[in-house]
N, CA, C and O atoms as a DFTB+ gen file, in Angstrom:
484 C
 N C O
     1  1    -136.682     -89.693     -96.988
     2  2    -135.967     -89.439     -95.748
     3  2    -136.229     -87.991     -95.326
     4  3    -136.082     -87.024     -96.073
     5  1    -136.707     -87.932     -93.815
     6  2    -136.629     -86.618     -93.322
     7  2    -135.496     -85.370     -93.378
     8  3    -134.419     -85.757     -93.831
     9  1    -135.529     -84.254     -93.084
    10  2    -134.485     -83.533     -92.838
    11  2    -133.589     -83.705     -91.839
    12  3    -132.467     -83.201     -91.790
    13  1    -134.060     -84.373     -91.095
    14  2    -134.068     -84.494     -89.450
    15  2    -133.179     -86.158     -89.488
    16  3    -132.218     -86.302     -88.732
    17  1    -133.683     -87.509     -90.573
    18  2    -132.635     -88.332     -90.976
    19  2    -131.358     -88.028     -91.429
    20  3    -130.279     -88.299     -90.902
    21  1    -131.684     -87.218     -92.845
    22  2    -130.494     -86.611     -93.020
    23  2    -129.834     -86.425     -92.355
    24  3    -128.763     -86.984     -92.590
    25  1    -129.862     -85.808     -91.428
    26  2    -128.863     -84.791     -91.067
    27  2    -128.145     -85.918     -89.881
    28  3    -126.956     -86.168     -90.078
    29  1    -128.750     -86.531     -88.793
    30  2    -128.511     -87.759     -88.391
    31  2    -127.498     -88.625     -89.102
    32  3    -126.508     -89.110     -88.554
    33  1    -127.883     -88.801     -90.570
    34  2    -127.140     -89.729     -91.101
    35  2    -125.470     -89.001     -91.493
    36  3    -124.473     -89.602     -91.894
    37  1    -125.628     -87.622     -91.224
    38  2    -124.100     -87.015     -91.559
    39  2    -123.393     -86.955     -90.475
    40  3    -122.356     -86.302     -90.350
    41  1    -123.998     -87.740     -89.510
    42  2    -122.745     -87.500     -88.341
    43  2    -121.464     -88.314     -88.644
    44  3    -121.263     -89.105     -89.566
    45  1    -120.850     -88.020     -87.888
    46  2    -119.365     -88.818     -88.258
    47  2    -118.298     -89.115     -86.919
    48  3    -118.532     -88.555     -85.848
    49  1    -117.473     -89.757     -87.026
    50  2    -117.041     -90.137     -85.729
    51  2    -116.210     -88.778     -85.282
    52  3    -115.762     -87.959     -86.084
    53  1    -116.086     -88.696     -83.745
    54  2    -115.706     -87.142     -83.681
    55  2    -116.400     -86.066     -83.238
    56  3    -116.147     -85.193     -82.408
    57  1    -117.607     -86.359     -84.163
    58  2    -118.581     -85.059     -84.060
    59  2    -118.885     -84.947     -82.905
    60  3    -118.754     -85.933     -82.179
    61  1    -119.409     -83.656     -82.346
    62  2    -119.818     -83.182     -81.022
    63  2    -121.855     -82.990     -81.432
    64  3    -122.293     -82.235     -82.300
    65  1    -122.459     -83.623     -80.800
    66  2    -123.730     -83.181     -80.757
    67  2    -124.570     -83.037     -79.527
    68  3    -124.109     -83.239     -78.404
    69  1    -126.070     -82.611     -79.803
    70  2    -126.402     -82.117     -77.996
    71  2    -127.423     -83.515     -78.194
    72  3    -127.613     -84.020     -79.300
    73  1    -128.137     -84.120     -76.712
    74  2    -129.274     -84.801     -76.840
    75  2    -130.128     -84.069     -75.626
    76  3    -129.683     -83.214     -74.860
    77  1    -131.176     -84.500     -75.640
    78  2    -131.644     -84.442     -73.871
    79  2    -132.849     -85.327     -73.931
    80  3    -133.632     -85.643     -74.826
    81  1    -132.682     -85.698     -72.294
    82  2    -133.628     -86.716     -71.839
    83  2    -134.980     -86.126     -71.341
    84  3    -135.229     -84.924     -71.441
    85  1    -135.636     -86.817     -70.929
    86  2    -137.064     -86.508     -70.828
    87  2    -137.139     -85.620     -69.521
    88  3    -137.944     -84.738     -69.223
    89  1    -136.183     -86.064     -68.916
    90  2    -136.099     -84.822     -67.597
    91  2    -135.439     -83.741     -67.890
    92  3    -135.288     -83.153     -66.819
    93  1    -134.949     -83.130     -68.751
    94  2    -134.614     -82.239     -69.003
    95  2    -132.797     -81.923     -68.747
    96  3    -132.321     -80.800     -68.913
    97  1    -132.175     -82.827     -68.433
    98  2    -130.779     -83.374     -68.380
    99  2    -129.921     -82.678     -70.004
   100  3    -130.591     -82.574     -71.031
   101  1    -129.264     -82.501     -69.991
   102  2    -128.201     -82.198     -71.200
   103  2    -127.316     -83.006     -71.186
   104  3    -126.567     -83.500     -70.344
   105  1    -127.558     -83.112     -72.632
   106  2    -126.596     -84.329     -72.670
   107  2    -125.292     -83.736     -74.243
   108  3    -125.709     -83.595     -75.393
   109  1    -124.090     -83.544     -73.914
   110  2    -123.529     -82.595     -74.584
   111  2    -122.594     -84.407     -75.077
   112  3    -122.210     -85.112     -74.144
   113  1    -122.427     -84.767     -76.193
   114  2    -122.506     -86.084     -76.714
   115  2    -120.988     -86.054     -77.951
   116  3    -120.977     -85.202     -78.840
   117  1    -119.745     -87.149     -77.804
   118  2    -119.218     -87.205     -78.755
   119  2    -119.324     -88.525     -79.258
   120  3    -118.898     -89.523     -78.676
   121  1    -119.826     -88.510     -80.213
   122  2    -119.814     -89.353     -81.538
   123  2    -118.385     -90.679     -81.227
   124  3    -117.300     -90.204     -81.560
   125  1    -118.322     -91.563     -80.897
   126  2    -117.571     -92.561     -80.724
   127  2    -117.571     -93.449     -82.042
   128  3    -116.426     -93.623     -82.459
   129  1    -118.442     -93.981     -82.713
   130  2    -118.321     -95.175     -83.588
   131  2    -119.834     -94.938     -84.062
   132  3    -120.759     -94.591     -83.327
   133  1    -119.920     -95.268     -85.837
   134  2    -121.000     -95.399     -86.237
   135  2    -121.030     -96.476     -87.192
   136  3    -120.153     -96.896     -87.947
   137  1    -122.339     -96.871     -86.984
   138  2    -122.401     -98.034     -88.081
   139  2    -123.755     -97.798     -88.863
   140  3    -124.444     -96.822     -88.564
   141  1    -124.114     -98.593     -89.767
   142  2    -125.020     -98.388     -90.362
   143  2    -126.672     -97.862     -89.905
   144  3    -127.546     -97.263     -90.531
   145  1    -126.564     -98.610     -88.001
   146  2    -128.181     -98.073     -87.758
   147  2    -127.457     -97.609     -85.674
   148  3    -128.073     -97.471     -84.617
   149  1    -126.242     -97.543     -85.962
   150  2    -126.301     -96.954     -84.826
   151  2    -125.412     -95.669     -84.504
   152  3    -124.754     -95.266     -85.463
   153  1    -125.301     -95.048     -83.462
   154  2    -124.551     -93.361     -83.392
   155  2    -124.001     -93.869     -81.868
   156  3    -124.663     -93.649     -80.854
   157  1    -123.212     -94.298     -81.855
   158  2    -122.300     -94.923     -80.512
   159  2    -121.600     -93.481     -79.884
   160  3    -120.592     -92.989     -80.391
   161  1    -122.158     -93.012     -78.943
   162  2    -121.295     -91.958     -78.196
   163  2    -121.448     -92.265     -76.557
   164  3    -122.031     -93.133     -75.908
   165  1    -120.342     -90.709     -76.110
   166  2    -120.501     -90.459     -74.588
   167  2    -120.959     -88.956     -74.038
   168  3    -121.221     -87.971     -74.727
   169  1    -120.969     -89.026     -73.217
   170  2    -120.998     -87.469     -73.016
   171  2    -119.470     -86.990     -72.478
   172  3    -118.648     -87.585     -71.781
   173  1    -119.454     -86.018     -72.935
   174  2    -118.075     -85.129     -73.066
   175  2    -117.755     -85.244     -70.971
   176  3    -116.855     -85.726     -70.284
   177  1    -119.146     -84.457     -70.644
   178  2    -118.594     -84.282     -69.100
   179  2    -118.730     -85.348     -67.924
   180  3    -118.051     -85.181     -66.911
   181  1    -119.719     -86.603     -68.048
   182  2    -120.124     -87.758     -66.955
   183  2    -119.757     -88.775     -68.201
   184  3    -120.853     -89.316     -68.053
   185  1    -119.275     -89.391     -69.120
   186  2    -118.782     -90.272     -69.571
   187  2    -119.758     -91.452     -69.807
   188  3    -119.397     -92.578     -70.150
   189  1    -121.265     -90.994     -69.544
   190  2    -121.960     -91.891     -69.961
   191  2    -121.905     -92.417     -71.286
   192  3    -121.073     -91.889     -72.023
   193  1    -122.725     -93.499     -71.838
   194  2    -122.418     -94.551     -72.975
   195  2    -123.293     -94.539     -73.824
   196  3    -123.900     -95.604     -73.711
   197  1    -123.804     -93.818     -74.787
   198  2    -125.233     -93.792     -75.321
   199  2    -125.070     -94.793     -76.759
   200  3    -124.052     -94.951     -77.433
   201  1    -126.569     -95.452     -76.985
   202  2    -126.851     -95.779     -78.748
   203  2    -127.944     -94.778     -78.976
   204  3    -128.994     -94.620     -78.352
   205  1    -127.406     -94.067     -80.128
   206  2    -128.677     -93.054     -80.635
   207  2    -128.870     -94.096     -82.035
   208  3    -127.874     -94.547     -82.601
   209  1    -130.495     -94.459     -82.582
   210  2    -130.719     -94.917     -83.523
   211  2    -130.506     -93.660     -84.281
   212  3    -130.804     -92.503     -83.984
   213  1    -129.652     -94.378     -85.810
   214  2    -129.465     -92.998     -86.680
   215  2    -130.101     -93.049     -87.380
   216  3    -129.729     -92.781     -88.522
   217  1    -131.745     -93.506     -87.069
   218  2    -132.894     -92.935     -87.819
   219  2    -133.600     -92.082     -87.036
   220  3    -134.031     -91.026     -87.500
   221  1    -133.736     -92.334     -86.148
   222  2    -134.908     -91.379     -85.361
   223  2    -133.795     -90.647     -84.126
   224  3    -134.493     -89.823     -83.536
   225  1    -132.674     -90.633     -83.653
   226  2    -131.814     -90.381     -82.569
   227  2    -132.210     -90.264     -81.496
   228  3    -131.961     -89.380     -80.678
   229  1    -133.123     -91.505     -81.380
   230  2    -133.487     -91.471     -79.511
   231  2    -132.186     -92.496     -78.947
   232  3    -131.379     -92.787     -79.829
   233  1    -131.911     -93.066     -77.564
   234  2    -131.347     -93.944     -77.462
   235  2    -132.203     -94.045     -75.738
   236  3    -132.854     -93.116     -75.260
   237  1    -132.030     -95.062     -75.226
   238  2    -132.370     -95.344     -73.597
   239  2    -131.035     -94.779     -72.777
   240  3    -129.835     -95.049     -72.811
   241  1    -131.784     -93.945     -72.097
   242  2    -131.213     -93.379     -71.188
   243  2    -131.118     -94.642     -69.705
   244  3    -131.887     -95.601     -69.642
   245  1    -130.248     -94.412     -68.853
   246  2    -130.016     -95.340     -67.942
   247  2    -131.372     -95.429     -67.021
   248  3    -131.640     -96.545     -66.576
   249  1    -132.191     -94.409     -66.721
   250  2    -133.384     -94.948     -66.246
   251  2    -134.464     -95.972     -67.099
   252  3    -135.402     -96.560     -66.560
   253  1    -134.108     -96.051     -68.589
   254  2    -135.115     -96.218     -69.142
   255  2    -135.998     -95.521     -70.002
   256  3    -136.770     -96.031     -70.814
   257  1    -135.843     -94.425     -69.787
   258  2    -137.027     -93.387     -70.198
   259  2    -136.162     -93.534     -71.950
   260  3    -135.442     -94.465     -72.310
   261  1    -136.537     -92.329     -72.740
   262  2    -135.536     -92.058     -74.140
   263  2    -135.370     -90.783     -74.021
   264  3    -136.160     -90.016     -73.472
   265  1    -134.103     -90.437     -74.642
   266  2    -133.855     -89.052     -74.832
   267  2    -133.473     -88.885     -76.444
   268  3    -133.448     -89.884     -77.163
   269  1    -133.205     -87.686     -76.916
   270  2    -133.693     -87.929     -78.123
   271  2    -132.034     -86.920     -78.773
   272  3    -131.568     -86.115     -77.966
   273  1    -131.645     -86.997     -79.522
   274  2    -130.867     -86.157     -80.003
   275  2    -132.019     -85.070     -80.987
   276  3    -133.007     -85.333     -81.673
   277  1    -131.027     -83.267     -80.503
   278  2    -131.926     -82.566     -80.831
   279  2    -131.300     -81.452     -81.547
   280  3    -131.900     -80.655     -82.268
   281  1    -129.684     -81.464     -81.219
   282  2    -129.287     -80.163     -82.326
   283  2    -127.688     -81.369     -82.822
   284  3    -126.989     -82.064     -82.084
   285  1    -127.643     -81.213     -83.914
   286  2    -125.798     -81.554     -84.687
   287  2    -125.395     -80.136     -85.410
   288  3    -124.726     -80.058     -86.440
   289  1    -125.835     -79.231     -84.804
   290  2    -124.883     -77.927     -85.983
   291  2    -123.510     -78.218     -85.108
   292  3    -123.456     -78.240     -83.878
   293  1    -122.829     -78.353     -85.677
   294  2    -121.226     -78.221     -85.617
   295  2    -120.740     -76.731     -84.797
   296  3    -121.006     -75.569     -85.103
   297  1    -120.113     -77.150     -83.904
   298  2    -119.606     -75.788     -82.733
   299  2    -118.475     -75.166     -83.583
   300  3    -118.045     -75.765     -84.569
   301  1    -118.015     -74.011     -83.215
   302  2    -117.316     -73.740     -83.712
   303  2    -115.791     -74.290     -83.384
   304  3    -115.376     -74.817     -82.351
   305  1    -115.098     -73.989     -84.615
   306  2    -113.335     -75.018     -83.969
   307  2    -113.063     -75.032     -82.796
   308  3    -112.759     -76.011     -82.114
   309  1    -113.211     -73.288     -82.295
   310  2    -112.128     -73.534     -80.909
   311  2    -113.337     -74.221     -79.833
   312  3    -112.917     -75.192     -79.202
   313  1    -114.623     -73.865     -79.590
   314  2    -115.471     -74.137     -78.936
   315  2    -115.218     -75.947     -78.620
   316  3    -114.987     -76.683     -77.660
   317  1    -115.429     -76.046     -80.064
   318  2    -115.205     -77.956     -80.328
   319  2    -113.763     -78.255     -79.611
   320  3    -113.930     -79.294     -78.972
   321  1    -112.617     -77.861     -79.467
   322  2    -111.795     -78.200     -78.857
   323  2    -111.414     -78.281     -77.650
   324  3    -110.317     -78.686     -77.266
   325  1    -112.302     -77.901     -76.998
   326  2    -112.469     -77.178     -75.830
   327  2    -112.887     -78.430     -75.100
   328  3    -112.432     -79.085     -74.163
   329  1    -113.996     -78.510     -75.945
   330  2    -115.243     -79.874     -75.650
   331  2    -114.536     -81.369     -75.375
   332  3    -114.805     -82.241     -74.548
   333  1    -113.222     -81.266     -76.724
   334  2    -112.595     -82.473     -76.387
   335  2    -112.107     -82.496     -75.431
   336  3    -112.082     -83.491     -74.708
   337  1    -111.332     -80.875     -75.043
   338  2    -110.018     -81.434     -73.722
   339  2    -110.627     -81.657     -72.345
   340  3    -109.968     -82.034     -71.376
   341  1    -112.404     -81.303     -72.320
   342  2    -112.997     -81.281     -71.454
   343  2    -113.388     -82.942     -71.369
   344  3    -113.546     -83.451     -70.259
   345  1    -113.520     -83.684     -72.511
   346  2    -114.213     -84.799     -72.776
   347  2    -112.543     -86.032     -72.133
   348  3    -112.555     -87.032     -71.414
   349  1    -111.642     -85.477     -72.662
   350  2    -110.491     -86.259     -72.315
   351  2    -110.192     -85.872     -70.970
   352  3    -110.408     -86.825     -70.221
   353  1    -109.744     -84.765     -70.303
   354  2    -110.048     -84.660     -68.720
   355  2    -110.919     -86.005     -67.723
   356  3    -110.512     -87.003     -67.129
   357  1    -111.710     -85.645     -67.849
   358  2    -112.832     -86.709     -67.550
   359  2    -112.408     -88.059     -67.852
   360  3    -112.259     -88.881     -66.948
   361  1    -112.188     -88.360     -69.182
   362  2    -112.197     -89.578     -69.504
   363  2    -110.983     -89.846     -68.667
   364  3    -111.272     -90.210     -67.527
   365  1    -109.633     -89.758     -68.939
   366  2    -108.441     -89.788     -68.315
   367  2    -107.962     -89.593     -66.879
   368  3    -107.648     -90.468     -66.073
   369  1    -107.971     -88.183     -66.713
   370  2    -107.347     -87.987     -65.315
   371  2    -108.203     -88.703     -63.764
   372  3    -109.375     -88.864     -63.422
   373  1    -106.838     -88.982     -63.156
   374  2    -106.961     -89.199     -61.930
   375  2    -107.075     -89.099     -60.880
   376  3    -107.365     -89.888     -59.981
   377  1    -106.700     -87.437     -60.949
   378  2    -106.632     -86.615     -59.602
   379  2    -107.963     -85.882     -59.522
   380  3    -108.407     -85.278     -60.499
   381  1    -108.705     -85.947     -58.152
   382  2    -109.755     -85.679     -58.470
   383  2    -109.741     -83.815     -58.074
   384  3    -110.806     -83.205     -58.166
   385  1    -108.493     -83.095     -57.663
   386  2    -108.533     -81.817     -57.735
   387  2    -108.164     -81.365     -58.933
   388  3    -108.301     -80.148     -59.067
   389  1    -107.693     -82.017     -59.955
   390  2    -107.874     -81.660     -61.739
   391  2    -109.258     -82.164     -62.538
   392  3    -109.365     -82.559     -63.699
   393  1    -110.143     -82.029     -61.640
   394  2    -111.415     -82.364     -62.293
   395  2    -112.163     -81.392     -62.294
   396  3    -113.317     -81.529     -62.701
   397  1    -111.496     -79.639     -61.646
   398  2    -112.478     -78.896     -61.929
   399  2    -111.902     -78.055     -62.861
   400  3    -110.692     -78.051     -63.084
   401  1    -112.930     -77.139     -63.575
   402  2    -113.181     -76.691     -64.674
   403  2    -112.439     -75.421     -64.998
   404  3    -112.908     -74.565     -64.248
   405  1    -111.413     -74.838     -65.834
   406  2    -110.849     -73.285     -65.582
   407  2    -112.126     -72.643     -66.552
   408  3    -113.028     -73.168     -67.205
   409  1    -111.706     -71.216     -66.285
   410  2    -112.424     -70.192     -67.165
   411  2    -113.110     -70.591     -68.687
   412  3    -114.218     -70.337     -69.159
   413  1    -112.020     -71.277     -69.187
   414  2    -112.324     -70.899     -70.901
   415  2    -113.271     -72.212     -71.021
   416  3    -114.143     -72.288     -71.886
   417  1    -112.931     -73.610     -69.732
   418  2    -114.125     -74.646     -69.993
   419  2    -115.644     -73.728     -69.777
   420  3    -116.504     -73.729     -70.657
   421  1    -115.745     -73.234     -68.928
   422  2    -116.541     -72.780     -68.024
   423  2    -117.773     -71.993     -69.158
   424  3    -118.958     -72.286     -69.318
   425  1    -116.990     -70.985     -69.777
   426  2    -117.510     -70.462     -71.030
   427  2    -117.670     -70.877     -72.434
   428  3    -118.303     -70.307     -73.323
   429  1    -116.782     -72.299     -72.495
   430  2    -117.466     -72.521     -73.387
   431  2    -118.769     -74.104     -73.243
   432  3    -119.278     -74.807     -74.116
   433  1    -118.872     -74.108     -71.907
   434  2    -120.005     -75.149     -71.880
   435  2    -121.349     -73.949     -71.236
   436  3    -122.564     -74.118     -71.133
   437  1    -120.759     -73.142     -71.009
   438  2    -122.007     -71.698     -71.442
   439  2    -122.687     -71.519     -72.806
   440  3    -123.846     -71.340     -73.179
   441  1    -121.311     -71.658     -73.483
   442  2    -121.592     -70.874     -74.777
   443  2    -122.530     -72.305     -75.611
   444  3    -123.659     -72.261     -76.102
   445  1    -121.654     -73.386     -75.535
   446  2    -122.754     -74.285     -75.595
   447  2    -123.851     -75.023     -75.561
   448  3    -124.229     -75.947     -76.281
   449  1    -124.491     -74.313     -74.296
   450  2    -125.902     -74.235     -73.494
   451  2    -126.723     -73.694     -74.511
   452  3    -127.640     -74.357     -74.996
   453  1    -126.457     -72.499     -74.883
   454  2    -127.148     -71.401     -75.728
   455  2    -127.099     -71.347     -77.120
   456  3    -127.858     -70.723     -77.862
   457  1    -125.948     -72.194     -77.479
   458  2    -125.678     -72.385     -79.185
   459  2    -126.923     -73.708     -79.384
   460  3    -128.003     -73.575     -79.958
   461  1    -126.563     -74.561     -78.938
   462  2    -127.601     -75.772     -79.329
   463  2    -129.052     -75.516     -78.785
   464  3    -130.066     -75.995     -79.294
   465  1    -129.019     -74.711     -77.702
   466  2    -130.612     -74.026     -77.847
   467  2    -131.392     -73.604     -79.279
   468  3    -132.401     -73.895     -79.920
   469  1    -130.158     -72.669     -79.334
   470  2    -130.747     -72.178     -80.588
   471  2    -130.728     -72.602     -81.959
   472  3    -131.120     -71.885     -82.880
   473  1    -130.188     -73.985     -82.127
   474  2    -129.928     -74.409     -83.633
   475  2    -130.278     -75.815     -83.179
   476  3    -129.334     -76.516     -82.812
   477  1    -131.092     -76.154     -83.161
   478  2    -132.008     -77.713     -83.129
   479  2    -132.904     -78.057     -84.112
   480  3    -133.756     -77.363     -84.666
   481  1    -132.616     -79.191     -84.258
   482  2    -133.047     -79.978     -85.201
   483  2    -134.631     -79.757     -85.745
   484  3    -135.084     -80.476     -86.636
């Protein structure tokens, strides 16, 4: 097994990881349900529905094309929490003038841009 399986295979439900598609899209991803050959998530901010194979972590993107999962280092606590209340916002609310973003989202889907840049798979 690769390094790159490995590490795939330690995800866990919960986890926050990055993917991106062939167009160059970010895809900032929480871990929903795993089973033996699949990595069931969404994205934190458009609520899309992904299968990443948790051997190789591509999954089909809605055009078709694949995007590939490319960093799982673990954000830091508060960063990661951030991610959820941003991920539950979205998922939940109704009002569409509580759909925009305050300061501390703002910086930490900055800070996130640049963390999973730099720590990929």
């Amino acid at each position: 097994m690769t390094e790159r399986e490995t590490l795939l295979q330690k995800l866990d439900v919960g986890d926050i990881f990055h993917a991106e598609s062939p167009n160059g899209a970010s895809l900032i991803c929480l871990a929903t349900r795993i089973d033996e050959a699949i990595i069931y998530a969404r994205t934190v901010t458009t609520q899309y529905r992904f299968q990443f194979d948790r051997r190789t972590g591509g999954a089909v993107c809605g055009d078709g094309s694949v995007c590939f999962i490319d960093s799982v280092a673990p954000l830091p606590l508060e960063i990661h929490n951030v991610m959820l209340g941003i991920d539950r916002k979205y998922r939940l609310e109704r009002e569409e003038e509580r759909f925009k973003l305050n300061d501390v989202e703002k910086k930490a889907l900055i800070f996130v841009d640049t963390y999973y840049r730099e720590n990929q798979l």
